[in-house]
C-alpha positions as a Markdown table, in Angstrom:
| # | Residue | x | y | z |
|---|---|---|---|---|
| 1 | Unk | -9.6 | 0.1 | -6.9 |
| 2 | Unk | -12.2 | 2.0 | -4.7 |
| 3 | Unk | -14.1 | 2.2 | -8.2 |
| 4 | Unk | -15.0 | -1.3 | -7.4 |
| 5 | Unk | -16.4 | -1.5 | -3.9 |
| 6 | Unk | -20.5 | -1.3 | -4.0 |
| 7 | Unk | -22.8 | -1.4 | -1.0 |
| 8 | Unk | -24.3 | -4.4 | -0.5 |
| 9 | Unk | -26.7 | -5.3 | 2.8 |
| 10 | Unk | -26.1 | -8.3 | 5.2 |
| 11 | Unk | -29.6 | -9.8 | 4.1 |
| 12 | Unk | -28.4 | -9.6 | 0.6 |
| 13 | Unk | -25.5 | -11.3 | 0.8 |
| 14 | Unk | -27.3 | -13.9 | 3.3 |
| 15 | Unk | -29.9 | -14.7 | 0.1 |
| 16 | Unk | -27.1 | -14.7 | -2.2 |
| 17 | Unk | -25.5 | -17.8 | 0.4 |
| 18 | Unk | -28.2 | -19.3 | 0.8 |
| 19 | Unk | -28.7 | -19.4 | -3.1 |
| 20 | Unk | -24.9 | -20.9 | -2.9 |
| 21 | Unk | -25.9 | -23.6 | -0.6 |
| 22 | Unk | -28.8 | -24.9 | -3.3 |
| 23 | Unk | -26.9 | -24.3 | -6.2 |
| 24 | Unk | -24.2 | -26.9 | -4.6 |
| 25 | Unk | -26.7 | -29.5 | -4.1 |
| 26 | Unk | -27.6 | -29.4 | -7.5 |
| 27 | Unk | -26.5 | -32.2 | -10.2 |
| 28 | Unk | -25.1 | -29.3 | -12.8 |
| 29 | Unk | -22.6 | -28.2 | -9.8 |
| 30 | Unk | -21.4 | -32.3 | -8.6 |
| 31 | Unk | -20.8 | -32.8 | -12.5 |
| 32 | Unk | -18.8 | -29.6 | -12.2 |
| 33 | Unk | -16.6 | -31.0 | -9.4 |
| 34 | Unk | -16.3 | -34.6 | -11.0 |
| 35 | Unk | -14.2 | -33.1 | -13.9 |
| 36 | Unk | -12.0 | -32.3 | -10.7 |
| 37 | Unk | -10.5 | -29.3 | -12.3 |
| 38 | Unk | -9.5 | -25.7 | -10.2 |
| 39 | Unk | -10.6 | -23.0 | -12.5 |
| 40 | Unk | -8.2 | -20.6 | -11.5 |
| 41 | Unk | -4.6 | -23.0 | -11.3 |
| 42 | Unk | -6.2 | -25.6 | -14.3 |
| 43 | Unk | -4.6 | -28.4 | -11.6 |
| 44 | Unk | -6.5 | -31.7 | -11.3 |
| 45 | Unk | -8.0 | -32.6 | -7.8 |
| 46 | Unk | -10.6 | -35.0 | -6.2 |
| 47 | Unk | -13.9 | -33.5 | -5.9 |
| 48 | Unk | -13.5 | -33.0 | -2.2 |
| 49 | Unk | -10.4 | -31.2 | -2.6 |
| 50 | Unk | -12.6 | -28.6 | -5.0 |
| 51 | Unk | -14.8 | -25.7 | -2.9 |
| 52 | Unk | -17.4 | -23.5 | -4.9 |
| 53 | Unk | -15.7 | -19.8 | -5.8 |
| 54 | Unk | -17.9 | -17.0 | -7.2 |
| 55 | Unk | -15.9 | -15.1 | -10.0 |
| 56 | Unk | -17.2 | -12.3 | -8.6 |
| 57 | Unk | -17.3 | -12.1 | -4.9 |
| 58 | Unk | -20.8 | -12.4 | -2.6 |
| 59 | Unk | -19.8 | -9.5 | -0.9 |
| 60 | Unk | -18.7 | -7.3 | -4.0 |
| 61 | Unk | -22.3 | -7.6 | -5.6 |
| 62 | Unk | -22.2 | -11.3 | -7.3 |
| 63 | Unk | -25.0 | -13.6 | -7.4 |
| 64 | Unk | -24.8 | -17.0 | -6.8 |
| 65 | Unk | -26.2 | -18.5 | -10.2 |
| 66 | Unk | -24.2 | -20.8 | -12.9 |
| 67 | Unk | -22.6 | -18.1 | -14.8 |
| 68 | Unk | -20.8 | -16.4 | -11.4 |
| 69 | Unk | -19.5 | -20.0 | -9.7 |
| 70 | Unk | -16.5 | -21.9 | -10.5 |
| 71 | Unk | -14.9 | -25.0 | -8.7 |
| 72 | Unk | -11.7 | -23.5 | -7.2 |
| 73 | Unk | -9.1 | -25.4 | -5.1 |
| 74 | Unk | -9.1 | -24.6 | -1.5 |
| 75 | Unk | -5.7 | -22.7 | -1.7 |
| 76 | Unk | -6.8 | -20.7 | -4.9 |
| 77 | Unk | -10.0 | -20.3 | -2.9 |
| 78 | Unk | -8.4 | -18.9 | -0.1 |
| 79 | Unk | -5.8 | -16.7 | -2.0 |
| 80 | Unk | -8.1 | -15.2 | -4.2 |
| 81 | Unk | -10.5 | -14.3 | -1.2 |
| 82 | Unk | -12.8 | -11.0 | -2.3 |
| 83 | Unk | -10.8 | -10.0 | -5.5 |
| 84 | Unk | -12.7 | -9.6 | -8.7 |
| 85 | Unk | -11.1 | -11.4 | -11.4 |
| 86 | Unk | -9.1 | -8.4 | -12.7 |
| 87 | Unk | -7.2 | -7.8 | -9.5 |
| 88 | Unk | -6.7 | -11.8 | -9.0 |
| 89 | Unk | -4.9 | -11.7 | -12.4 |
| 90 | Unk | -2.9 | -8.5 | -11.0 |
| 91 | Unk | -2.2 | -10.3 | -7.9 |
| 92 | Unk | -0.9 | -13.4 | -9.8 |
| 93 | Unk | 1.7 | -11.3 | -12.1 |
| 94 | Unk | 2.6 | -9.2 | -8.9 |
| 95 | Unk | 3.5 | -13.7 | -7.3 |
| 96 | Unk | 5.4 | -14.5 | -10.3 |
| 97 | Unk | 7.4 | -11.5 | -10.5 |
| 98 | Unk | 10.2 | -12.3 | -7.8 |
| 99 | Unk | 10.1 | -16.1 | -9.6 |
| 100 | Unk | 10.6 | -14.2 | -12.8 |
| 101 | Unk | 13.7 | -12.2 | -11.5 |
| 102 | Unk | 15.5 | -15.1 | -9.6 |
| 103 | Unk | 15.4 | -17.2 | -13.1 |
């Protein structure tokens, strides 16, 4: 997956934060949260349980802005990490597998 790894600088990435931080202030983002739905699991949760994701990661050359944020739960949040949505949906099928093969 090396294909997918860009150079990015520290300021960059600091803009694209900080860009984050206004963007979750806004009214389009805390109408976002009150549907109180994970993006990535589809499971129902409060708003404070729901953390801002970018579909494509910060740090792999997204941009904070409508179309690249999603409300994610905190443990979809945290397992997804830096993947782009291609190898989150790879490392889902990889989860499921052993569930697959004990059933």
């Amino acid at each position: 997956m090396d294909e997918f790894i860009i150079d990015i600088t520290e300021e960059e990435v600091r803009r694209e934060r900080d860009k984050s931080r206004e963007l979750r202030r806004s009214r389009w983002w805390k109408n976002r949260l009150a549907l109180g739905i994970c993006h990535w699991c589809g499971q129902r949760f409060t708003p404070e349980d729901l953390t801002m994701d970018h579909v494509v990661p910060v740090t792999r050359g997204g941009k904070a802005s409508r179309n690249n944020v999603v409300p994610a739960c905190k443990e979809c949040n945290s397992r997804k990490k830096y993947l782009l949505p291609m190898e989150w949906e790879e490392y889902l099928a990889k989860a499921r597998q052993p569930e697959e093969e004990q059933a």
